[in-house]
C-alpha positions in Angstrom: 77.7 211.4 119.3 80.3 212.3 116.5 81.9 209.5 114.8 85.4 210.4 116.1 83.8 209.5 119.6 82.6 206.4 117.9 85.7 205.6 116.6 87.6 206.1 120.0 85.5 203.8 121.9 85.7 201.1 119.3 89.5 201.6 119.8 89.3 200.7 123.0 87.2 197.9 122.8 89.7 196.7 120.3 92.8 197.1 122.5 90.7 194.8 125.1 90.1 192.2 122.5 93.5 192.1 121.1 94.8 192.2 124.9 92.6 189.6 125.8 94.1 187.1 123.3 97.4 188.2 123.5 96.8 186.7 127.0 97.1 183.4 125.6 100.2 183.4 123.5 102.5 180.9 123.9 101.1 179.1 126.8 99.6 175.1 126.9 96.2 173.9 127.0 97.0 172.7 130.7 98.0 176.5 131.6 95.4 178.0 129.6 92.4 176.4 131.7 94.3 176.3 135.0 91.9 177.6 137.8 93.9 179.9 139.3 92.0 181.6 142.0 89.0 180.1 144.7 86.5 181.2 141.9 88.3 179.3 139.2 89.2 181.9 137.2 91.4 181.0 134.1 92.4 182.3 130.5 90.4 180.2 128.6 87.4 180.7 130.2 87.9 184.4 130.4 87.9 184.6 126.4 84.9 182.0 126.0 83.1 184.7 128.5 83.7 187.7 126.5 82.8 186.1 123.5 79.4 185.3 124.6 79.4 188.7 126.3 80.1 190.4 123.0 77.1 188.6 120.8 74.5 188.8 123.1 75.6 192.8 123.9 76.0 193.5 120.0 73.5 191.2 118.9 70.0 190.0 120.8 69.9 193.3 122.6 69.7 195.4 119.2 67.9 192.5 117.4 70.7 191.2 115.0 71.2 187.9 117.1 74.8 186.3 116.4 74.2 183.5 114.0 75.7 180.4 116.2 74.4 178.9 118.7 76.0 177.4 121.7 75.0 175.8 124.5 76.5 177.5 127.1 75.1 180.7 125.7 71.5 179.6 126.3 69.6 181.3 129.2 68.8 178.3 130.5 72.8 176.8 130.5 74.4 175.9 133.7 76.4 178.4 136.2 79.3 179.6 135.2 79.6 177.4 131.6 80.9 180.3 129.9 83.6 180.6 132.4 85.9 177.5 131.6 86.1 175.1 128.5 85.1 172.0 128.4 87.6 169.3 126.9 85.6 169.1 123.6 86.3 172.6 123.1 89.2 173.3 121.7 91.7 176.7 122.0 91.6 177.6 118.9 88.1 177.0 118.3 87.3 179.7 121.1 89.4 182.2 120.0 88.3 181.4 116.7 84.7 182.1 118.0 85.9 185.0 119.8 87.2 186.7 116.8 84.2 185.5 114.4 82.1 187.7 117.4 84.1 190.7 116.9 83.4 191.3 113.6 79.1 190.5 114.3 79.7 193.2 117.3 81.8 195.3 114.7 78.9 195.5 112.4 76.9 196.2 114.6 78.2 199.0 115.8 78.9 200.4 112.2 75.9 199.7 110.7 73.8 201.6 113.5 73.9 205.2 114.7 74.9 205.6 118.4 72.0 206.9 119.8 70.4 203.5 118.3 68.0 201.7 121.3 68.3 198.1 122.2 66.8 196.1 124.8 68.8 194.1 127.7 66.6 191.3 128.7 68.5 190.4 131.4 68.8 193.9 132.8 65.9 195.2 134.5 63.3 196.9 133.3 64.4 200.4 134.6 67.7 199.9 133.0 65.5 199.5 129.6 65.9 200.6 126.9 69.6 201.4 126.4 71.5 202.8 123.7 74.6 201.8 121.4 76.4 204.2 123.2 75.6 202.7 126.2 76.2 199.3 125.5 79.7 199.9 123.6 80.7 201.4 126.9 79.7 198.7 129.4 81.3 195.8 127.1 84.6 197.9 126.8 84.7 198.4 130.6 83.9 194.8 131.2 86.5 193.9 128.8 88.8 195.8 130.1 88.1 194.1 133.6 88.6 190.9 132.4 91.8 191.6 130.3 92.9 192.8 134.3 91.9 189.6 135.5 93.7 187.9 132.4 97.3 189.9 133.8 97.4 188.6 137.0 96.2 185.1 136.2 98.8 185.2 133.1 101.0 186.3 135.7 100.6 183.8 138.1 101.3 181.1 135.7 104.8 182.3 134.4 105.3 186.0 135.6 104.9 187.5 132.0 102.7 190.6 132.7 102.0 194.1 130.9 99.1 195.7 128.3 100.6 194.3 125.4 103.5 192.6 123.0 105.0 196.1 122.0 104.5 198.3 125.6 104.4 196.6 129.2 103.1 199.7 130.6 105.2 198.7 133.8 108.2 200.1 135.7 111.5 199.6 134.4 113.6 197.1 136.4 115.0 193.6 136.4 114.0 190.5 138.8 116.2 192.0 141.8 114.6 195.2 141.5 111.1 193.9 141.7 112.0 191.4 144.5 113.1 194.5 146.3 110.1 196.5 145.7 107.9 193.8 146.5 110.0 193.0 149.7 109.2 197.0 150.5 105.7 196.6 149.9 105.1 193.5 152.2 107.4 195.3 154.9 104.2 198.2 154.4 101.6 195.7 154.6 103.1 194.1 157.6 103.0 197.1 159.7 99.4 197.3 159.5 98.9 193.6 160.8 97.0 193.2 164.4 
């Protein structure tokens, strides 16, 4: 793989990163842990994921482990504790962490040629070995998933939605217009019901 392609992915990865975070701008600690849906999805918890997504991806698997260790990283931590923070841990420590993983996973992925193999211990053993390539393209798409679930959640809690600060990357029209089009939609929806 050239390193333009290299370079494109890791561009994308980055827009999901600096998405993700942008998520949280502006918004309390209450509204940053809010559980938001029946699985308890919120902000925080969505950032504390990726970040442990992100060093065990670009780290363990290619064995350059990130240096920290924390709990809820541990195979043997509880279900779902790198889902939601706990009240010891702070905002800014886990976008702090978050950020401190990006540049382990960015090293990573400079220092070692694309076609580099790794081992997923938690994939099975089929799925074994993988490559850099490989890797750098499942943590982008599951970045990118989560900075989806981070719109509609971010959304939910005070209506502010789009792909980032500078571009929305959503229709132009004011609150009427979108109470109109929404109206339209459910009208749709409606006709479908038994």
């Amino acid at each position: 793989m050239s390193d333009v392609a290299k370079a494109e992915l890791c561009r994308y990865l980055q827009e999901g990163r600096d998405a993700m975070v942008w998520k949280l701008a502006g918004l309390s600690d209450y509204d940053l842990r809010r559980p938001l849906t029946s699985t308890a999805t919120n902000l925080l918890g969505l950032v504390k994921h990726l970040a442990g997504i992100e060093a065990a991806y670009f780290g363990a698997v290619f064995e350059r482990p990130f240096p920290e260790n924390h709990s809820w990283m541990a195979t043997d931590a509880s279900a779902n504790a790198d889902m939601w923070a706990t009240p010891e841990e702070s905002s800014v420590e886990i976008v702090a962490l978050y950020k401190r993983v990006w540049a382990h996973a960015d090293a990573t992925i400079s220092e070692l040629p694309m076609g580099a193999a790794g081992q997923v211990p938690w994939w099975r053993e089929a799925s074994n070995p993988v490559s850099l390539t490989r890797i750098l393209v499942h943590v982008t798409a599951e970045t990118m998933r989560h900075v989806g679930h981070a719109d509609i959640v971010r959304e939910l809690i005070d209506g502010s939605v789009g792909h980032r600060d500078d571009n929305d990357n959503m229709a132009e029209g004011n609150p009427a217009w979108w109470r109109s089009y929404r109206e339209t939609l459910e009208t749709v929806a409606r006709s479908f019901r038994d």
